[in-house]
Every structure is written in structure tokens, then in C-alpha cells.
C-alpha positions in Angstrom: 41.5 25.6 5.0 38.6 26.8 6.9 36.6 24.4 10.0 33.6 24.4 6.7 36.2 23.7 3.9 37.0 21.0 6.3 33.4 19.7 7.2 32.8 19.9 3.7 35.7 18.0 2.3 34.8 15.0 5.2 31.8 14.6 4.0 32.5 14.5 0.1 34.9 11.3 1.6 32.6 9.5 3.5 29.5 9.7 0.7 32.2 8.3 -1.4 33.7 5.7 0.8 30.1 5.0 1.5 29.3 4.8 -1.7 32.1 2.4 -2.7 31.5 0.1 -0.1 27.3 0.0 0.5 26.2 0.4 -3.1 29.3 -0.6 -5.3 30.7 -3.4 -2.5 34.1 -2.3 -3.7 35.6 -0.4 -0.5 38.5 1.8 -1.7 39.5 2.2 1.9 39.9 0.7 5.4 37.3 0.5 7.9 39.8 2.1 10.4 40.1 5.2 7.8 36.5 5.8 7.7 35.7 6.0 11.6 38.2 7.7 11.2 37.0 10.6 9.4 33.5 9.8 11.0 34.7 11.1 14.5 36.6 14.2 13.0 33.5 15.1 11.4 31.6 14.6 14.9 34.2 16.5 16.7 33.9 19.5 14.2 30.1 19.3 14.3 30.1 19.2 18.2 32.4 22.3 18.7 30.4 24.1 15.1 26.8 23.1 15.2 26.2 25.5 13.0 27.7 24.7 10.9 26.7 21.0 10.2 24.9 20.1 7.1 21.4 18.7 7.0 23.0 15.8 4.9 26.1 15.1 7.2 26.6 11.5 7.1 26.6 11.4 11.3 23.1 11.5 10.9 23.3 7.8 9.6 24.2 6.9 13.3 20.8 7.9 14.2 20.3 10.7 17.1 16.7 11.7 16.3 13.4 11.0 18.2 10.2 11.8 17.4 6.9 11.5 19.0 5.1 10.6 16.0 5.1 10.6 12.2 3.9 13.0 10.4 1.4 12.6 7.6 2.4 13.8 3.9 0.7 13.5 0.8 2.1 11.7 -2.2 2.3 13.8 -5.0 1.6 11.1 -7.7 0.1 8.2 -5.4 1.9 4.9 -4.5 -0.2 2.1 -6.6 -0.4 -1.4 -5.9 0.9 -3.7 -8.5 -1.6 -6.6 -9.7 -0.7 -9.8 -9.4 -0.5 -13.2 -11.9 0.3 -16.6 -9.8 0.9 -19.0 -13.3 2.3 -19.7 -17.0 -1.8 -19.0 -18.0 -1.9 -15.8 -16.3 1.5 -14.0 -17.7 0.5 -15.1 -21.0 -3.2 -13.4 -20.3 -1.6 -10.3 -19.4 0.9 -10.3 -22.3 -2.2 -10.7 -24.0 -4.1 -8.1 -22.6 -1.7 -5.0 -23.8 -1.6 -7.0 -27.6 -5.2 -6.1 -27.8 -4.4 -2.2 -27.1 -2.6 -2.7 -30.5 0.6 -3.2 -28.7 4.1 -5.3 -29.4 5.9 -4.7 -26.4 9.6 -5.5 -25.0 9.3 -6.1 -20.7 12.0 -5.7 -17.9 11.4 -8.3 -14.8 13.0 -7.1 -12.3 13.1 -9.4 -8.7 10.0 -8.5 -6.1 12.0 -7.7 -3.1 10.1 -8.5 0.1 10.4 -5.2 2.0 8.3 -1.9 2.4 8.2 0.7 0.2 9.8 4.1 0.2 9.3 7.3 -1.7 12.5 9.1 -1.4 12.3 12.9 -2.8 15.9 15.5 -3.2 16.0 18.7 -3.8 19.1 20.0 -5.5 20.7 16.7 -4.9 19.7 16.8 -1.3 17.6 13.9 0.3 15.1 16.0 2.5 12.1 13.5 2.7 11.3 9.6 2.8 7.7 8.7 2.8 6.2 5.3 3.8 3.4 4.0 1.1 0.9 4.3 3.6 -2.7 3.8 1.8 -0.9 4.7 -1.4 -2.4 8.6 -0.9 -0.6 9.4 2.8 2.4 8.2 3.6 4.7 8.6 6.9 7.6 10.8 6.9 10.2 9.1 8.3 13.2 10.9 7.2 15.5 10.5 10.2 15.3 6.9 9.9 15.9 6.8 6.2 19.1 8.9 6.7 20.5 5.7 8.6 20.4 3.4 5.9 23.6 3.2 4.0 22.7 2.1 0.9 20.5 5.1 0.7 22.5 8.1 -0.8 22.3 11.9 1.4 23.7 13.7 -1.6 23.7 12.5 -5.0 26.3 12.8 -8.0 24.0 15.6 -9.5 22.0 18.8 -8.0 18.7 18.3 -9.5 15.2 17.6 -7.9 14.5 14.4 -8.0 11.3 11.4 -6.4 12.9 7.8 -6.8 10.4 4.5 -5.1 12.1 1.4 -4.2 12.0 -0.9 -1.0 13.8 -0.7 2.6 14.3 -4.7 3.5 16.4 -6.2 5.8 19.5 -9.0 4.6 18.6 -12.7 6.0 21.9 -12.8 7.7 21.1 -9.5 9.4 17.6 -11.1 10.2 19.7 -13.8 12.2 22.3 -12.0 14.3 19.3 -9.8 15.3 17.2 -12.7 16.4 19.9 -14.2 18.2 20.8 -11.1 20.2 17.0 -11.1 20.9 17.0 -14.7 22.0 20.2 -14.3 24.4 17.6 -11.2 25.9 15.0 -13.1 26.5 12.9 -11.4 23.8 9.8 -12.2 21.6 11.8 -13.3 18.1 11.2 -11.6 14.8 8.7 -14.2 12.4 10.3 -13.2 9.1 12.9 -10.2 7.6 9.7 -8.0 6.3 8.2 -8.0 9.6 11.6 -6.5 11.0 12.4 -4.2 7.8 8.8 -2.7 8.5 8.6 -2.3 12.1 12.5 -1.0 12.5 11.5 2.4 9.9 9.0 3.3 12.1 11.0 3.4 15.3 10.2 6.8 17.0 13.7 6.2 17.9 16.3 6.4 15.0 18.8 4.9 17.1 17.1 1.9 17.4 16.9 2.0 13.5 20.6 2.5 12.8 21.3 -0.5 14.9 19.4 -2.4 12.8 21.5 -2.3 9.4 18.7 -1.7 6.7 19.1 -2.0 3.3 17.5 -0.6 -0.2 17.0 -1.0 -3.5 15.8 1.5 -5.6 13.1 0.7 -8.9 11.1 3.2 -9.5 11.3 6.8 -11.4 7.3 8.3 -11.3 8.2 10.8 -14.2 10.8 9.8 -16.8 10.1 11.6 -19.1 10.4 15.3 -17.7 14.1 13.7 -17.6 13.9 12.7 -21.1 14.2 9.1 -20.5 12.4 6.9 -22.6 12.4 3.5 -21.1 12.0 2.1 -18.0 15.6 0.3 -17.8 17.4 3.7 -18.7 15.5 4.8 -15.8 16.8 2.5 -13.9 20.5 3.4 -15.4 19.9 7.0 -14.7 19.0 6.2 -10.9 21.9 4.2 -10.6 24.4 6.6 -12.2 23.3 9.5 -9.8 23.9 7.2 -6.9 21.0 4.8 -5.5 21.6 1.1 -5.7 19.7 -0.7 -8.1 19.3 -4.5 -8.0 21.8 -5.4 -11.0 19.5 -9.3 -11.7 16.4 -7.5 -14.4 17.0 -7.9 -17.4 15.4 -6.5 -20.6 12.7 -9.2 -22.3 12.0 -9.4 -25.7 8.6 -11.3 -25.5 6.7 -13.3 -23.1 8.7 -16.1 -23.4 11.9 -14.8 -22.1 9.5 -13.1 -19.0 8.5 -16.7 -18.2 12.4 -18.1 -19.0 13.8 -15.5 -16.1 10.5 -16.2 -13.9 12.1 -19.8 -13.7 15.4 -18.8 -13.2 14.3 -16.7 -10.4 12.3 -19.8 -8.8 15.5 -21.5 -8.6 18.1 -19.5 -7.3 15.3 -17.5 -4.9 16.7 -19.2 -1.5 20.3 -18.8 -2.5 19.8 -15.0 -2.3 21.1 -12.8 0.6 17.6 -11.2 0.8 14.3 -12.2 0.5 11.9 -11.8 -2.8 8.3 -12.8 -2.9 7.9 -13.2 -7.0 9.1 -11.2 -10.1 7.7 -7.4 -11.6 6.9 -7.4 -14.9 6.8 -4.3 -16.4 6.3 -2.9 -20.1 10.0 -0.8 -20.9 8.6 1.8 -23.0 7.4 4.6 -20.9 5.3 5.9 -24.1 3.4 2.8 -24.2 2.9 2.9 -20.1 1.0 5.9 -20.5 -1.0 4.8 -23.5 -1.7 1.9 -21.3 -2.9 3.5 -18.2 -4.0 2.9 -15.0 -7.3 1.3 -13.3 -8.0 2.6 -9.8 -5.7 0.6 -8.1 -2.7 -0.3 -10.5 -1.2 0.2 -13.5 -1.9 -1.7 -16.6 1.7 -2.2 -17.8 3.0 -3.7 -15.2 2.0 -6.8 -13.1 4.0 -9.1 -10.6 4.4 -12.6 -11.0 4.0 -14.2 -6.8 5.9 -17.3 -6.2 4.0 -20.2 -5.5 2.5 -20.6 -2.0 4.4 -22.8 0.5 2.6 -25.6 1.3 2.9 -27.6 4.8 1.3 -30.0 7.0 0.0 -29.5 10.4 -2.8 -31.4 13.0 -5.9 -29.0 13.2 -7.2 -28.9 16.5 -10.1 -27.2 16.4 -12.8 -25.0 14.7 -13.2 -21.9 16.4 -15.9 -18.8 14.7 -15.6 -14.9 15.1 -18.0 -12.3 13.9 -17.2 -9.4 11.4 -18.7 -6.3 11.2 -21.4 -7.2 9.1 -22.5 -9.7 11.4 -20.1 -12.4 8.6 -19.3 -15.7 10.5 -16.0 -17.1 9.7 -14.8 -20.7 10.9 -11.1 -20.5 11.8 -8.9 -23.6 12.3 -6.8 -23.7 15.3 -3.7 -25.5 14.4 -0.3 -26.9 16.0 1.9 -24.3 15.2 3.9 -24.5 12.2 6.4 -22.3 10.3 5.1 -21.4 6.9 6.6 -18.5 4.5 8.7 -17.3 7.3 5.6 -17.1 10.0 4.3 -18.9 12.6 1.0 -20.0 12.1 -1.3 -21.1 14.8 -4.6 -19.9 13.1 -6.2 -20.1 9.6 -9.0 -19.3 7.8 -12.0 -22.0 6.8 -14.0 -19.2 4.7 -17.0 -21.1 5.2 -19.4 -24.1 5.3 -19.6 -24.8 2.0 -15.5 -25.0 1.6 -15.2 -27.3 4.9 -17.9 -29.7 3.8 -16.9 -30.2 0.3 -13.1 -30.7 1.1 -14.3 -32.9 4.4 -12.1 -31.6 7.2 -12.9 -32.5 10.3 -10.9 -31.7 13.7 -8.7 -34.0 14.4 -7.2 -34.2 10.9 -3.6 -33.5 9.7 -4.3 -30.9 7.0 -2.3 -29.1 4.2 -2.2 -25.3 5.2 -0.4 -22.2 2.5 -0.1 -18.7 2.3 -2.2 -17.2 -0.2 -0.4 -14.7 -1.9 2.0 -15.2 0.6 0.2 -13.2 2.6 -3.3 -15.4 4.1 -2.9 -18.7 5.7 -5.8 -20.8 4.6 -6.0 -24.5 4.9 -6.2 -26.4 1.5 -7.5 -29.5 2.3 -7.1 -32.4 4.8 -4.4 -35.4 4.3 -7.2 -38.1 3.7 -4.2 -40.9 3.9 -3.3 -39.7 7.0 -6.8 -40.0 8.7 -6.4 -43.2 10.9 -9.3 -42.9 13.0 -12.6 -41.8 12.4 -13.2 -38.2 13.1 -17.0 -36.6 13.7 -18.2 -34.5 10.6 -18.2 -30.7 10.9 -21.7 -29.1 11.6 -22.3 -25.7 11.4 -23.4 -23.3 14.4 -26.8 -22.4 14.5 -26.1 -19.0 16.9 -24.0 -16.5 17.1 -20.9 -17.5 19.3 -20.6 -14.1 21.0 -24.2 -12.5 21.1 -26.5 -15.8 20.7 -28.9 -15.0 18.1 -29.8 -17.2 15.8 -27.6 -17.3 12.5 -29.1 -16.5 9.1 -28.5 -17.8 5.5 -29.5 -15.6 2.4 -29.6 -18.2 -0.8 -27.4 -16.6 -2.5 -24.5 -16.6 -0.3 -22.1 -19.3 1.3 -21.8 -17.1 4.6 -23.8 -17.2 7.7 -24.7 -13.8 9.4 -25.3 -13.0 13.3 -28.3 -10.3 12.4 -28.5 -9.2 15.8 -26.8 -5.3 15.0 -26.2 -4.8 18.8 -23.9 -7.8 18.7 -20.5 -6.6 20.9 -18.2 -8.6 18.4 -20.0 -6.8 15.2 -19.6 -3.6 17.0 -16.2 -4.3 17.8 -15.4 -4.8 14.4 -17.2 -1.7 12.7 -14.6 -0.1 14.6 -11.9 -1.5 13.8 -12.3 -0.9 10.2 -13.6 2.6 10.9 -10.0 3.2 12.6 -8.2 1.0 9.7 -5.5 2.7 7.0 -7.6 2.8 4.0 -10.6 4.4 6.2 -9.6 7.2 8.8 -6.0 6.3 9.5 -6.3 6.6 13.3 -2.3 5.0 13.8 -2.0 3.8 17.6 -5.9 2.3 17.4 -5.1 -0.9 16.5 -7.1 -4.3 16.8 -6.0 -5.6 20.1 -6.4 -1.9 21.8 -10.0 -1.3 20.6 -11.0 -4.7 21.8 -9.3 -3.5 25.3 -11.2 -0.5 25.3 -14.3 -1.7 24.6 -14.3 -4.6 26.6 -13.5 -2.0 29.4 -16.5 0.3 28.2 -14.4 3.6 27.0 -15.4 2.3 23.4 -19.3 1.6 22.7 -19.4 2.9 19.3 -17.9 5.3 16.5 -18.9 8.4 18.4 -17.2 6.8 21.8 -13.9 7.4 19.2 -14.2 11.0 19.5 -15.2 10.9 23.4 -11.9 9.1 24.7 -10.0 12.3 25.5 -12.6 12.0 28.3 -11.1 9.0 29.9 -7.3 10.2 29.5 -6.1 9.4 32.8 -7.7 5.6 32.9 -6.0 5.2 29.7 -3.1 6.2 31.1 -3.5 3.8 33.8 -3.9 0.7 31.7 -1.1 -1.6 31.7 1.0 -1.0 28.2 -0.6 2.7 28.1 1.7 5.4 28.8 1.3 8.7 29.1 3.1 9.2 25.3 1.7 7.2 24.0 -1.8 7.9 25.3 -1.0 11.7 24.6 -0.2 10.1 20.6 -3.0 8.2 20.2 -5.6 11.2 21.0 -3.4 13.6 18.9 -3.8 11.5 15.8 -7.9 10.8 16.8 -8.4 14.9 16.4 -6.3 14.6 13.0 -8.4 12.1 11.7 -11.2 14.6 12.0 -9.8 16.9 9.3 -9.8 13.5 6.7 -11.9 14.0 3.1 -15.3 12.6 3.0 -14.2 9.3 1.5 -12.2 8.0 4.3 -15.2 9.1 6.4 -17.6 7.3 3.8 -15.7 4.1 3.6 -15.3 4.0 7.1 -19.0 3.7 7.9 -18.4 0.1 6.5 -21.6 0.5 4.3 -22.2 -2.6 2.6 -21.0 -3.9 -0.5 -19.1 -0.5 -0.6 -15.6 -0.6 -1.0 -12.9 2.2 -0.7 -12.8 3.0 -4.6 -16.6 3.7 -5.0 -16.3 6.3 -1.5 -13.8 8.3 -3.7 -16.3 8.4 -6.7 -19.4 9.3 -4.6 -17.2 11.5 -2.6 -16.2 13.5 -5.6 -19.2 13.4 -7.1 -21.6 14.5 -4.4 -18.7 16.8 -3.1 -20.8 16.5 0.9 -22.2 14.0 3.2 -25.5 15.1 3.1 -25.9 15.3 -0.9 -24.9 12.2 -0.6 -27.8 11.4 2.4 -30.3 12.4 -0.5 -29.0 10.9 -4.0 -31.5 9.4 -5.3 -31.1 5.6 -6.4 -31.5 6.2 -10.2 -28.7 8.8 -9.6 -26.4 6.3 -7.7 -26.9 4.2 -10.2 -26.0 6.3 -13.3 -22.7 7.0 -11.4 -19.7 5.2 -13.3 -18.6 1.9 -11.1 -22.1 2.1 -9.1 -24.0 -1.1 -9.9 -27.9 -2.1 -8.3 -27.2 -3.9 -5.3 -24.0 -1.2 -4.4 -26.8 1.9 -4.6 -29.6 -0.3 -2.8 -27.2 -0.8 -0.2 -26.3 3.2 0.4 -29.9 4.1 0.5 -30.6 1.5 2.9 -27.6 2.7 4.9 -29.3 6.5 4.3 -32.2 5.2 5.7 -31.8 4.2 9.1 -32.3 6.7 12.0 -29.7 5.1 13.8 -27.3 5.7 10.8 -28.4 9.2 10.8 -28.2 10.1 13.9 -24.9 8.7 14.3 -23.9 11.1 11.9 -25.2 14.2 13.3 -23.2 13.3 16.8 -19.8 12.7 14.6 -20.9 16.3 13.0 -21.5 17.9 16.6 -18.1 16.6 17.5 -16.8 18.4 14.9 -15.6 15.6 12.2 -15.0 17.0 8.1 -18.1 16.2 6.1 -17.1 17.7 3.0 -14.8 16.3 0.1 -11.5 18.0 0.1 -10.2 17.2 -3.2 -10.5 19.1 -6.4 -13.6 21.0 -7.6 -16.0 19.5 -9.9 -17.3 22.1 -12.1 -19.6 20.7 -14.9 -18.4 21.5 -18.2 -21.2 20.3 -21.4 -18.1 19.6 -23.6 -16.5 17.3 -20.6 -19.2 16.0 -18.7 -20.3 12.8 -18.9 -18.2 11.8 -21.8 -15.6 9.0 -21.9 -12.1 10.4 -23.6 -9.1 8.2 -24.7 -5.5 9.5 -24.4 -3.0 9.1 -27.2 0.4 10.6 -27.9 2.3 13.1 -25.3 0.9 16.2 -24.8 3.2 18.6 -23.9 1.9 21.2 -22.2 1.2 19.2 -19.1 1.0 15.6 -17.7 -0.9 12.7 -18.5 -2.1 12.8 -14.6 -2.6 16.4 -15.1 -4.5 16.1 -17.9 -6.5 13.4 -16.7 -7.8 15.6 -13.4 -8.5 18.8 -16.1 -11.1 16.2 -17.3 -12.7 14.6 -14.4 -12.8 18.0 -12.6 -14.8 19.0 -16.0 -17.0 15.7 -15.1 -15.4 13.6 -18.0 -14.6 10.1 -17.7 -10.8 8.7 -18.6 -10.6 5.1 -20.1 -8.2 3.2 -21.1 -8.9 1.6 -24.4 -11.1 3.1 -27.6 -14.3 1.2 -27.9 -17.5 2.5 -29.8 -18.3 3.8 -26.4 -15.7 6.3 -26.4 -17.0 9.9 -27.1 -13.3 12.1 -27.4 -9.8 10.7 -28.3 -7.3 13.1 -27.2 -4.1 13.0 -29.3 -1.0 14.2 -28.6 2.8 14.0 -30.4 3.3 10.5 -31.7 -0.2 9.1 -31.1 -0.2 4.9 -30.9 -2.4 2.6 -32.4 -5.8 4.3 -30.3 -5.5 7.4 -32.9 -5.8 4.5 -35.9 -8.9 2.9 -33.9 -11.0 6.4 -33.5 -10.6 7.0 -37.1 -12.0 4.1 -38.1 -14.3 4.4 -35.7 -15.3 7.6 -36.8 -14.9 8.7 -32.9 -14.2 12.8 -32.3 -10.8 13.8 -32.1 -8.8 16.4 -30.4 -5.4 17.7 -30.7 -3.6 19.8 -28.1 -4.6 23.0 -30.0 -8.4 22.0 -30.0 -7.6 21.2 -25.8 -5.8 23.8 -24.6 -8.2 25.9 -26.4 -11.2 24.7 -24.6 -9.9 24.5 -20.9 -7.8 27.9 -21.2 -6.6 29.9 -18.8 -8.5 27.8 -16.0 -5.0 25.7 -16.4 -2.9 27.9 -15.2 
């Protein structure tokens, strides 16, 4: 047998025994047999690096370090999943995908409280894992993906292959990692997604392998090029080539049995080794997913179900108020610290006068605090029986708290506003959203460091951004700041610069505007200054473009300071162009809304749906009498029915390919 016959036959045992023991939990052999076999396979690689496979389970110990993450694309984006917090809800959303002319069958599957992971293989290989990232651009953060056990290097068939699922960390793991931290004198971990999520982006995969993360795979974006039909044979198919898949969904015959397993859930949630934050809900029939669609954000089969908030009591101390970038005063209650959810909480939001007067919390009071969504602390209300003295009212501030100025009141709003626009704490936070994921991505600029730098002058405004390569060697000198990471930091500030006009646009923080509109006027007007001069009766004819969204961009469009603000990002060489696909205006496309129906097979339903919106179309879910083109394909659901008696245009795949042509391929 040759040193690669050996390798080779190693590493077919330890997958195996890895296998058996991570995914399975039925270990076929001793621990003492598999370090075994991990050392011979170290040994050999040592003395034959040439021969070691870019899949060799030693790379589970963890050896690599990188000096950042690189940025990758998704090829089918990551979407958020919407969420339903009752009985009423569950049943609306049952309800919802009845009116499409549905009956469908669910699987509910348990939430698991991690980060999510693309994983892709080629030829059974694992050669990428991608963070979710905005749900566009993810993280590639392969090496530290290759340490997690439960994650398979080679699966049980050569094929090319993207599964999604979620890295989390086991509770007991939380704990023995939280106690080795508290014998080191070391901050303490607040909850197990907190840990999961900072450990798989350790520039150090050591430090990752250490950590014992776990996995659970739920996700296959394109069943059907694999002939799979329903969502739980995907999930069979995923588990047969390898990938652990939690064994507690179950397939639903109605809405009824969703809501029966919802409760089950609710009970035995604290009894299981990991955490889960509520229940997915998703239609099984992969036919019906596509006829059901997506919105901008989320698909329209599937929804999760969160938990109920946990609800505790602490004193609130005090009211304290910061500013947001649009000048939005918030009152914030200081509290005694309290655990809630798995966090800490010293600090929670009051939203504004209107909620603290009408609920009557004062300082002083012992008040009911939650996490909403499991994710916001907010304070609910006060514990009236628990008021034994008599506590002063709230009263509103009449200034701003950083800058002074007098605070304004529109009538129709709840929220006071600092209108002073030179106000440090609203430039502060322009530029922190301006930095943020979902705007340009700038990773190492995060809210404590910008209010550093600009209370130390190196950040004065978006421009100043771009300018802090200048001041290198003072950042270098500030306390935390080393020369990496400094190095880092302006490395991913001159990437940012390449980003598509709609990070750029929602970054401005334009008002009103939110990151789903920047990608419409961004793809629409295809450059910054097209959009500079669009016209309001043009904004407003744009699909998802109300009144007081276009008032608000030709206000921002307006103002010198806006503009030349621009022209200095320009100078300092930031993309003002949209980067995504051409538009090109096609009369039998544009401006129409189509329907899909049915499978066409000559491409995807994502493919499909780009051929259109490139052509100036518009994609909708549901046939109305608005609908201008239903597009059917092989077995055409209940939509097809609807278009005929609504006498709407019909194409089939013939009609289709013979209008778009060779410009598909």
C-alpha cells in the first residue's frame, strides 16, 4: 500500500468514525482508536504535505489564521423568515396561502438559536461556508467551519451540492466555557448565540476548534434540480448524504397539528441540550413554495412561530435620552441589572412620551421588562402594587441632551426631534448607519469605535470615513488599536468603495427610505445622479414608492450640503453606479405585472423572474384584475384557473422562450 493509499484509507475511517459518533451518536469505535488514527494521519501529512487532502479531517483541529474574511456573494440570497408570536397569527397565515387557492400539508421544524451557514461542495467536497451576512454577502469562513464535527468534509455522494442550516453552541458546552473563563478572570459569555456567533468568526481557527460547535442542517435552496418534491424529502436526502438533521419536525396535516407541535415544543423547550427561540413553519410541497413566492424580504410559505417573550421584574432607576440620526429622541430606562432571555440587561427602551405617560412609569418604580422578539428589551409596564411611595411624574425634555436646541414635535408623530443638523450625537449616528451591514458593510467600524473617533476628531462626517488612512499611526496608537487591526479596518474602508449604488443610497440615511426601496431606485435609475434629477411624479410611479417616501428624496436632492457631500465621496473615488443586472426596456415586459404558474423548465423560477425585471416587468405573487401576463408552466396551480376567468393574457413556455430568445443564453 502506498503513503496515499494510506492517507486515503485514514481518512475514509475517521469521516466514518466521525460520522458515527457526531451525527449518528452511535460511536462504533474507541476514543483511543480514533486519536489514534488522527496522529498517523498527522504524521503522514507532516513528512508528505503534498500529499494531504484539502478535506483531511486534521483540519478539524484548526491551524488556519486569517487576517480577515473575505466577502462572497450568495448565489440565491439568504432571506429572513417572518415571524407570527400567537394561535391568531398561525391561523392568519394558514389563511393567507388558502386564499392563493391552496390546501397545504406543513413541516415545523424547531428554530434553533444559532447563526446561519451556507455550506456549498463540489463533487462531494466541502470547499466553502458562508456567513448570512445581509442576506446578499456573506463571510467565508471556511477554516472555521472545517472544525465543527457535526459538519461533514466529504459526503456519501460526489455531487455539487448548497445545504443552509445553523452553527449553535450546546448549553453544557456554554457552561464549561464560561467556567474556564470565570477561573481566568474573564468577561463571561451572556447567552450560547452570542458564543456560537462570535467563535465562527475567530480570525484564529484554533480558537474555534476549542470551542466544540455544533450544526444542524434545514435547508436545500434548489430541490428540485435533484428531483425532490417536498421539503421533508429534502431534508431526508440531506441527511442520507451525511449532514445532521434535527430528527424532532414532523410533517403537519393542517393547522391544527402546526399549533398541537407548537405546544409541545413550548413544553419540552428548556429540557433540550440546545437552545431554540420558537418553531419554522414551512409549506412541504416545493411546487406550491414556488407558486407562493417571495416578498422582498421572505418567503411566503414559510413563517416562524417566536416563543413568548420572557417577562421579569426589575427597579428602574432612571430615564436617560440619546439622539438618532435623524435628530429621534429616545427615553431609555436605566435599570438594576437583571438576566432576561439569557442577557443581562441594564438598559431598555421607553419609545417615547406618549408610551411612558399612558402606562405611568416613573423612576423609582419596579417595572416588568421582556424581550421583544427575543431580541429588544423594552419595559412593559410598571408594577402599580409594588409602588409604596409616591414617585414624581415623568416630564418630557424640552432640549436636546447633547447639542441643546430646543426639541420639536410634528402632530403627527409621538417622537421628539433635536432639529439642530450639526448636532455631534446626530452626526455620530448618520455614521454609524452609513458604516452598518445592510448599508456599506464597513466590518471593524463598529458603534463604540466611531464614537472613539469622533470624539477624538479623526471622524467629523461621511467623507472623514474615507480620510482616516490619513491618521494611521494615531490609530495605531489608540489603546485597543493595533497595527492589524488598524491595517484591517482601512482595507475593508477602500472595499466598501467598490459597493452598488444601493448600499451607498441607503446609507445616506435619507428619510423614510429604507434598504428595500435603495435596491428599486437603484435599479431603476441604474446612477446616482439620475437619481439626483428624478422627478417626483417619476418617484412616485415607481412600484413601492409612496408621497411622503419621494418628497423625502427630493428634499434630500435638494440640499447643497447633500450635494456637495456627494461630489467629495465621488472625488475620493466611491462607486456611484448600480452594479447589478442591466435594465433594458422591453414594450412586451415593461411595466406590466406577470404571475408565475407551473414549472418552467427551461430555467429557474429566480431566473425567470430576473429575465422579467431586467425587461422592466413587475413579478407578483397572486392573480388579481391587476395582473397583465400569467406565465404558465408544466402543472399550473389554481392561478392558471383565476387568469382564465379573469380573462387575463396567458403565456406558455413556447410563447416565453420565444419572446426573450437567444438574449437567455
Amino acid at each position: 500500500m502506498s503513503v496515499k493509499q494510506r492517507m486515503d484509507e485514514i481518512e475514509k475511517l475517521l469521516n466514518k468514525y466521525n460520522y458515527e459518533y457526531y451525527v449518528l451518536d452511535k460511536p462504533s469505535v474507541e476514543d483511543s482508536e480514533y486519536d489514534r488514527l488522527m496522529q498517523e494521519l498527522l504524521s503522514l501529512e507532516e513528512q508528505y504535505p503534498e500529499l494531504k487532502s484539502n478535506t483531511s479531517p486534521t483540519s478539524r483541529v484548526g491551524s488556519e489564521v486569517v487576517t480577515a474574511f473575505e466577502k462572497i456573494v450568495h448565489q440565491r440570497p439568504m432571506l429572513s423568515l417572518g415571524n407570527v408570536f400567537n394561535e391568531d397569527e398561525i391561523v392568519k397565515f394558514d389563511e393567507r396561502i388558502k386564499k392563493e387557492g391552496f390546501n397545504p400539508e406543513y413541516v415545523c421544524e424547531l428554530k434553533i438559536d444559532g447563526l446561519a451557514i451556507s455550506l456549498i461542495y463540489e463533487n462531494g467536497k466541502l470547499v466553502r461556508g458562508v456567513t448570512r451576512g445581509d442576506g446578499r454577502i456573506g463571510e467565508n469562513i471556511t477554516s472555521n467551519v472545517k472544525t465543527i464535527h457535526s459538519i461533514p468534509l466529504t459526503l456519501s455522494k460526489n455531487i455539487d451540492i448548497e445545504v443552509r442550516g445553523e452553527i449553535y453552541i450546546d448549553k453544557k458546552e456554554f457552561v464549561r466555557i464560561n467556567e474556564e473563563r470565570k477561573k481566568a478572570g474573564l468577561d463571561l459569555f451572556q447567552n450560547c448565540r452570542n458564543l456560537a456567533s462570535g467563535s465562527v468568526r475567530q480570525l484564529d481557527s484554533k480558537v474555534t476548534a476549542e470551542r466544540k460547535l455544533n450544526n444542524f442542517i434545514y435547508h436545500l435552496p434548489n430541490p428540485l434540480d435533484y428531483n425532490i418534491n417536498t421539503h421533508s424529502d429534502a431534508l431526508k436526502f440531506m441527511s442520507d448524504l451525511g449532514f445532521r438533521v434535527n430528527p424532532k419536525y414532523k410533517i403537519c396535516k393542517d393547522i391544527n397539528e402546526v399549533i398541537a407541535y407548537i405546544n409541545e415544543a413550548t413544553e419540552y423547550r428548556k429540557d433540550l441540550p440546545y437552545d431554540i427561540d420558537g418553531v419554522v413553519i414551512k409549506v412541504n410541497d416545493i411546487r406550491m413554495q414556488e407558486e407562493l413566492g417571495f416578498t422582498a424580504r421572505s418567503p411566503k410559505w414559510a413563517t416562524a412561530y417566536k416563543f413568548p417573550a420572557e417577562k421579569v421584574t426589575t427597579k428602574l432607576v432612571d430615564i436617560k435620552f440619546t439622539v438618532g440620526r435623524t435628530g429621534k429622541i429616545t427615553p431609555n430606562a436605566m435599570l438594576e441589572p437583571v438576566r432576561v432571555a439569557g442577557s443581562t440587561i441594564r438598559k431598555a427602551t421607553l419609545h417615547n412620551e406618549d408610551y411612558i405617560i399612558n402606562k405611568d412609569i416613573r423612576i423609582g418604580d419596579i417595572v416588568v421588562i421582556q424581550k421583544a422578539g427575543d431580541v429588544i428589551p423594552e419595559v412593559v409596564k410598571p408594577d402599580l402594587d409594588r409602588r409604596v411611595e409616591v414617585l414624581p411624574k415623568f416630564t418630557m425634555i424640552d432640549k436636546c441632551p447633547v447639542c441643546g436646541t430646543a426639541l420639536i414635535r410634528k402632530e403627527d408623530e409621538a417622537n421628539h426631534y433635536c432639529p439642530n443638523s450639526k448636532c455631534d450625537a446626530r452626526n455620530a449616528q448618520k455614521l454609524i448607519h452609513f458604516v452598518s451591514r445592510k448599508a456599506m458593510n464597513i466590518d471593524g467600524l463598529g458603534e463604540r469605535i466611531i464614537e472613539d473617533y469622533y470624539n477624538f476628531g479623526y471622524l467629523t462626517d461621511i467623507p472623514s470615513i474615507y480620510n482616516l488612512k490619513k491618521y494611521k499611526n494615531e490609530l495605531q496608537s489608540l489603546e485597543g488599536f493595533g497595527e492589524k487591526s488598524v491595517e484591517n479596518l482601512l482595507t475593508a474602508i477602500e472595499e466598501s468603495k467598490k459597493n452598488s449604488l444601493e448600499k451607498l443610497l441607503f446609507g445616506l440615511g435619507i428619510r423614510h427610505f429604507g434598504e428595500k426601496n435603495a435596491a428599486i431606485i437603484a435599479k431603476k435609475y441604474r446612477t446616482m445622479d439620475n437619481v439626483k434629477n428624478a422627478t417626483y411624479e417619476d418617484l412616485v410611479a415607481t412600484s413601492d414608492i409612496g408621497d411622503i417616501m419621494a418628497k423625502s428624496i427630493i428634499d434630500y436632492f435638494k440640499d447643497e450640503n447633500n450635494l456637495k457631500m456627494l461630489d467629495t465621496l465621488k472625488s475620493l473615488g466611491i462607486n456611484m453606479d448600480y452594479l447589478g443586472s442591466e435594465v433594458t426596456l422591453d414594450e412586451r415586459f415593461a411595466n406590466k405585472k406577470f404571475v408565475l404558474t407551473g414549472t418552467i423548465s427551461a430555467m429557474s423560477r429566480d431566473q425567470l423572474k430576473e429575465i422579467i425585471t431586467n425587461r422592466g416587468g413587475n413579478v407578483t405573487g397572486s392573480v388579481s384584475e391587476k395582473t397583465d401576463v400569467v406565465i404558465v408552466g408544466e402543472s399550473p396551480g389554481s392561478k392558471y384557473d383565476k387568469a382564465i376567468e379573469l380573462g387575463i393574457e396567458i403565456w406558455n413556455e413556447e410563447e416565453l422562450m420565444g419572446m426573450i430568445g437567444d438574449s437567455y443564453e
